[in-house]
N, C-alpha and C positions, 0 to 999 in steps of 0.2 A: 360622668366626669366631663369638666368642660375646659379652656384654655381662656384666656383673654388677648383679643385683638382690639384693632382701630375701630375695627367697627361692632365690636361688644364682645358675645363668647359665641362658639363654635364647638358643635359638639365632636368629640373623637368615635364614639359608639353611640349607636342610634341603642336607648337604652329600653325601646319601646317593648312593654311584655309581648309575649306570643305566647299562643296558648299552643302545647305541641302534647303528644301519644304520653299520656301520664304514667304509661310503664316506661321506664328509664332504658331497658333492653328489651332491643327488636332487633328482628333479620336485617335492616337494612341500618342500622345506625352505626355510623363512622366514629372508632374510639381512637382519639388525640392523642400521641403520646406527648410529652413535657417539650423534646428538641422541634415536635412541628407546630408549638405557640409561638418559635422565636422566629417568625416573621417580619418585615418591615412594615413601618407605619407610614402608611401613601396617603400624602396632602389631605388625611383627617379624615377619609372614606373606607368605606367598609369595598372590597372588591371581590372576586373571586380567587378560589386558591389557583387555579390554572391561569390566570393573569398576573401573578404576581412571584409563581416560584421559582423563578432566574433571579430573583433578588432576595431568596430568603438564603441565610446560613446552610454551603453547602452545593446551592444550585449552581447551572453555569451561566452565564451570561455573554453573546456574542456582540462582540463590538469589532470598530476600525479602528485601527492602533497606529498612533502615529510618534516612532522613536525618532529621538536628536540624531543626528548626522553629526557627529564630534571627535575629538580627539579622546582618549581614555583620562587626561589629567583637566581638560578643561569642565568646568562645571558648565550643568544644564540649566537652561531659561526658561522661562516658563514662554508661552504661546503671545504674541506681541505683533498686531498689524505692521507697527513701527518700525520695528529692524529688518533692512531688507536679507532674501534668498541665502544671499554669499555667506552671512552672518549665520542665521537660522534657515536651516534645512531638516528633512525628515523621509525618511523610509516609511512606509506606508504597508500594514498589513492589516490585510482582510481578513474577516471572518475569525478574530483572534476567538480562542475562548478563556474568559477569565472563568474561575471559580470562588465564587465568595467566598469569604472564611469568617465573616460580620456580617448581619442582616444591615441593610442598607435601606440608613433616616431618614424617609422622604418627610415627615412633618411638616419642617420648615421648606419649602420648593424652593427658596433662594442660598439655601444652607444643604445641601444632601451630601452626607460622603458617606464611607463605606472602607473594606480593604477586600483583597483579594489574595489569590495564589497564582502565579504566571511558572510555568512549565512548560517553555513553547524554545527550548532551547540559544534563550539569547536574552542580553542584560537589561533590563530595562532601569531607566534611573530618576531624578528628579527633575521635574517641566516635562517627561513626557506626556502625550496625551490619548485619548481616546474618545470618539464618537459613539453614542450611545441614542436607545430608545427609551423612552420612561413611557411608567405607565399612563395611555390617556394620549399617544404617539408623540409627546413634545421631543424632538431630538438636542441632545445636547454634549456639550464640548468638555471633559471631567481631566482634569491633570494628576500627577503623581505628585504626591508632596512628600512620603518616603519611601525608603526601601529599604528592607529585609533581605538579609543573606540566608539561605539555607539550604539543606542539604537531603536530597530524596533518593532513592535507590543508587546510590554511586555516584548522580549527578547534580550541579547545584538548580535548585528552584528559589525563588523570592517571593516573596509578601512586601505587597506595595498598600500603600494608603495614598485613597484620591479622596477630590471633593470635585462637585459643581464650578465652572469654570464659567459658563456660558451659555446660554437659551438661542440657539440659533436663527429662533422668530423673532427674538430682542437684536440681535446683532449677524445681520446674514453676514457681514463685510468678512467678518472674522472666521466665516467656515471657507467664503473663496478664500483667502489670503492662505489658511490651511491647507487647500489643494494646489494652490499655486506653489507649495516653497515642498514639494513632493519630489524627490530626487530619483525614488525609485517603487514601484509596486507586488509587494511581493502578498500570498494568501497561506494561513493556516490550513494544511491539511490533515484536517479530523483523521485519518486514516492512516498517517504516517506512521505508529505503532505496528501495526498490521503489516505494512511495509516495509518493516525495517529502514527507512528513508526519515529524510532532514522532515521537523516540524514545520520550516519556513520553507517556501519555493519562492521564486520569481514567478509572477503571471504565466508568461510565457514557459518557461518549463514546468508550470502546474497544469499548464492545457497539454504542452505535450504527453507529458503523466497520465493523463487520462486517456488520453489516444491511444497511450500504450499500452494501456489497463486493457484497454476496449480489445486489440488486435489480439493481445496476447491470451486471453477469454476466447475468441474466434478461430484461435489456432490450434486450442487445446479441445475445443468442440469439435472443429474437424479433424483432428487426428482420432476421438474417441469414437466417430459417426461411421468412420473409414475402416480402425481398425479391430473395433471390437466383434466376437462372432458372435452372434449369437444364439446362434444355437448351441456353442460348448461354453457361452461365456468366458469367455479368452479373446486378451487382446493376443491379436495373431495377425501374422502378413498374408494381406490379401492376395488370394491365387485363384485361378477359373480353374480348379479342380477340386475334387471334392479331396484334397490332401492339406492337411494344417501343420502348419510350420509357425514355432511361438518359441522366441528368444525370451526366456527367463532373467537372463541380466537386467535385458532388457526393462523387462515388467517392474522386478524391482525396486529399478531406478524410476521408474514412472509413478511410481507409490511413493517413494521417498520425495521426489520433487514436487507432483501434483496434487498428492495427497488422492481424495476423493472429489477432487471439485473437476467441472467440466463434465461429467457425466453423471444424471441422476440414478443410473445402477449400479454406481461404481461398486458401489459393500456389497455388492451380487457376484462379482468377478470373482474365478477363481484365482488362487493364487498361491503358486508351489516355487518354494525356496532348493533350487538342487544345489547340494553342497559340492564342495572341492571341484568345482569347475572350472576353476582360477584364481588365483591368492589375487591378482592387482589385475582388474578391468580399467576402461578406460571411463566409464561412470565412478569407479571410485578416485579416478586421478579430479574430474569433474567434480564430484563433491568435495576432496581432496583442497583443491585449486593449489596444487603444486608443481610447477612444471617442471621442477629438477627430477620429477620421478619420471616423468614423459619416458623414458630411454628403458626403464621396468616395465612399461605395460605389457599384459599377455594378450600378443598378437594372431595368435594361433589358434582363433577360434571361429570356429563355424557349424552351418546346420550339419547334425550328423543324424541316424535312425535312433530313435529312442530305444535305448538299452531297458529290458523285464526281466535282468536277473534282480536273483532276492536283497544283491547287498547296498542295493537304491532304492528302498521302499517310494521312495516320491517318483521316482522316476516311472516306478510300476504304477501307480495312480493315473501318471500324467499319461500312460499307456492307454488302460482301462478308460478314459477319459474319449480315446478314440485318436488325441493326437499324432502323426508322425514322426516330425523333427522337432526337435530340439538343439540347441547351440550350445554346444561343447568343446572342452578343450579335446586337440588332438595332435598325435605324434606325428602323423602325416599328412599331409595337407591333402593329398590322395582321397582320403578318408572324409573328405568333407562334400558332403550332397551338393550338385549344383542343382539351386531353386529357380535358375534363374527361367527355363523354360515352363514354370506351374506361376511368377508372379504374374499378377493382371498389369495391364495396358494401361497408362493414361493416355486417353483420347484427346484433350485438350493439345491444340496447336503449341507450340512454346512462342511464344511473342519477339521479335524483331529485340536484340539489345539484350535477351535470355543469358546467365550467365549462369555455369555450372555448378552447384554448390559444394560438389568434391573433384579432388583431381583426379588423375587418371588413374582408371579401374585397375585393381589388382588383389592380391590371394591377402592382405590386411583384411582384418576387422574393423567394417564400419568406415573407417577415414583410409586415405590414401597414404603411400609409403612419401609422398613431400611430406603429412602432416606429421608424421612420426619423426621424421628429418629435420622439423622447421625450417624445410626449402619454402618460403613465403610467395618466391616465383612462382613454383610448379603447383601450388596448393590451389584448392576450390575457394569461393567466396566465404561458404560456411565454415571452411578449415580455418579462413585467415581471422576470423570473430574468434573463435574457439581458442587460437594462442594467442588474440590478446584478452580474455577471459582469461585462461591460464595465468599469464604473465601480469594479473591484476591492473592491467592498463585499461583506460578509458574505451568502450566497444565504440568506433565509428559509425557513427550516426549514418552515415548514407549506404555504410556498404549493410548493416542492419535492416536500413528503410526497402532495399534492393533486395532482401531475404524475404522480407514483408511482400512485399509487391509480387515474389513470383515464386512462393511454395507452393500454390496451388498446381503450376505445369513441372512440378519435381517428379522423374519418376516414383512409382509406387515405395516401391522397396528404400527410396530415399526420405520422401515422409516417411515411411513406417521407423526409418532410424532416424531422424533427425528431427522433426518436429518437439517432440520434445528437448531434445538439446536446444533449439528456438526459445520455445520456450521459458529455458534459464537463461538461455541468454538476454530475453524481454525483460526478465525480474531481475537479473540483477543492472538491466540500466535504468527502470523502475526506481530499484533501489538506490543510487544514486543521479539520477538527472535531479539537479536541484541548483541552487546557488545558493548558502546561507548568509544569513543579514551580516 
């Protein structure tokens, strides 16, 4: 089959026989189904499938997106060296991913359009634009000429129609004038599902995003390097004796937040559920995030000798296991083992500017009686994150970054309780450091 041009015909398929295995089935032959023929047709050449499948029905395609900066009732322009900044502006994101929903016509190279699907949580509309790679590297400048309204798991997605706009080796003026009228830069993060976090970042809090990725990964590895034993497999509080002491709240809460990740044995751990040891901990006020319960949490709990009567079979296990203590509720505060002569040492100096991440020590579980109070004065650094976590307000960045910078000279027994509570605290600003477009 051939087309006609200026300068005669041109073939689309090189129609040339090949002589190939005249048994039709073999081990190695790739069977088509009907949806992977509807490929695009590229400038009348035959290419490879791995070159080409970002632009067949289906794939995804990464491009730079460049939306109008407008009012919601003014109409959009298409892309115009002419009109200056003030007039036409644009938000700038990286890395967008479109998904074709149309194989896209490369035939005609001065004619190419296509459509898409956009799920990147923000509107995109007519005269937007996007920067793109075709096959053969020419980069080129594609506009939205419509959009689709629609509707995907609960939230709206749209379907736009572009076409070819501009060859940027034909008109470089027109890709500066593009970077010039850029008001603000923000990147697609592939991973914001996983995140629970906005599709769009600003540069700058998609670098910190990853920073945060990074420490919070670093936090969770040294708490599992610290506290896990391993010779009973339990994570348990480090002591220079041969006596184990393992807060089951504890644990898990460390399962429910961390899951398995940060340590490659984790499915190796044991792990025992002791019931009625407290209706409301302060891990389920944490998971909870409700601070009007703050004033219900049971306070009254600490390591006690692990009880081997028969009507706690878990408890008789965790016995058998070779364990000591356990953290239990109790009637008397009496009754509760002081660990504090079996935890080990950190040896680490504390650094000039060290600031304490709880307040002053007392017969509480875990946080100080300020935290229970929301005395903000008398509280630790780690206590004052933790009620504004509670109280669903924004975690402060600095006193966060100050957490970062000096858990490693926390006492023992303060990692062993708090590191993971760090660690929610990392995810949920994670979860939220963004700006959306």
């Amino acid at each position: 089959m051939t087309i006609q041009t200026q300068g005669g015909t041109m073939p689309i398929l090189d129609t040339t026989t090949v002589v190939t295995n005249p048994d039709p089935i073999t081990p190695d032959r790739k069977l088509y189904t009907s949806p992977e023929f509807k490929t695009s047709t590229l400038f009348n050449e035959d290419r490879e499938l791995n070159n080409i499948i970002q632009y067949v029905e289906g794939g995804k395609w990464t491009v730079d997106f460049f939306q109008q900066v407008r009012e919601i009732n003014t109409p959009g322009q298409l892309p115009d060296i002419n009109v200056s900044s003030t007039v036409l502006s644009y938000n700038r994101i990286n890395k967008l991913i479109l998904n074709i929903s149309t194989p896209i016509d490369q035939t005609d190279p001065n004619n190419v359009t296509g459509s898409c699907d956009i799920n990147a949580g923000f509107l995109p509309s007519y005269g937007d634009a996007f920067i793109a790679t075709l096959v053969g590297g020419r980069e080129a400048l594609f506009v939205i000429t419509l959009v689709e309204k629609k509707m995907f798991s609960l939230h709206d997605m749209y379907t736009v129609e572009f076409k070819l706009y501009e060859f940027f080796d034909k008109n470089s003026e027109m890709y500066r004038d593009l970077l010039l009228k850029v008001v603000k830069e923000y990147t697609y993060d592939i991973n914001h599902v996983a995140d629970k976090s906005a599709p769009i970042i600003l540069n700058k809090d998609y670098k910190d995003k990853l920073d945060l990725k990074r420490v919070r990964a670093d936090i969770i590895d040294h708490f599992f390097r610290t506290n896990v034993n391993k010779e009973k497999n339990i994570i348990a509080l480090p002591t220079t004796v041969n006596t184990y002491f393992m807060d089951t709240l504890l644990n898990e809460f460390i399962f429910k937040t961390l899951g398995y990740t940060g340590y490659p044995n984790s499915s190796k751990l044991n792990r025992f559920n002791v019931p009625d040891i407290t209706e409301y901990s302060i891990y389920d006020l944490l998971l909870e995030r409700n601070i009007s319960r703050l004033s219900t949490i049971d306070r009254n709990l600490g390591f006690t000798y692990i009880p081997l009567d028969n009507s706690m079979p878990v408890a008789r296990q965790i016995g058998w296991l070779g364990i000591d203590y356990i953290v239990n509720k109790v009637s008397d505060a009496a009754l509760i083992i002081d660990h504090t002569s079996y935890i080990a040492t950190n040896t680490l100096t504390k650094p000039t500017g060290f600031v304490e991440p709880l307040g002053v020590r007392d017969s509480n579980y875990i946080f100080s009686n300020a935290f229970y109070t929301q005395d903000i004065v008398n509280c630790g650094l780690m206590e004052k994150v933790v009620l504004q976590f509670l109280r669903n307000e924004v975690i402060d960045q600095t006193n966060l970054q100050t957490l970062v910078d000096q858990y490693l000279y926390w006492d023992v027994i303060d990692q062993y309780y708090l590191l993971p509570i760090l660690a929610l605290m990392l995810q949920d600003k994670i979860n939220f450091t963004f700006s959306a477009v």
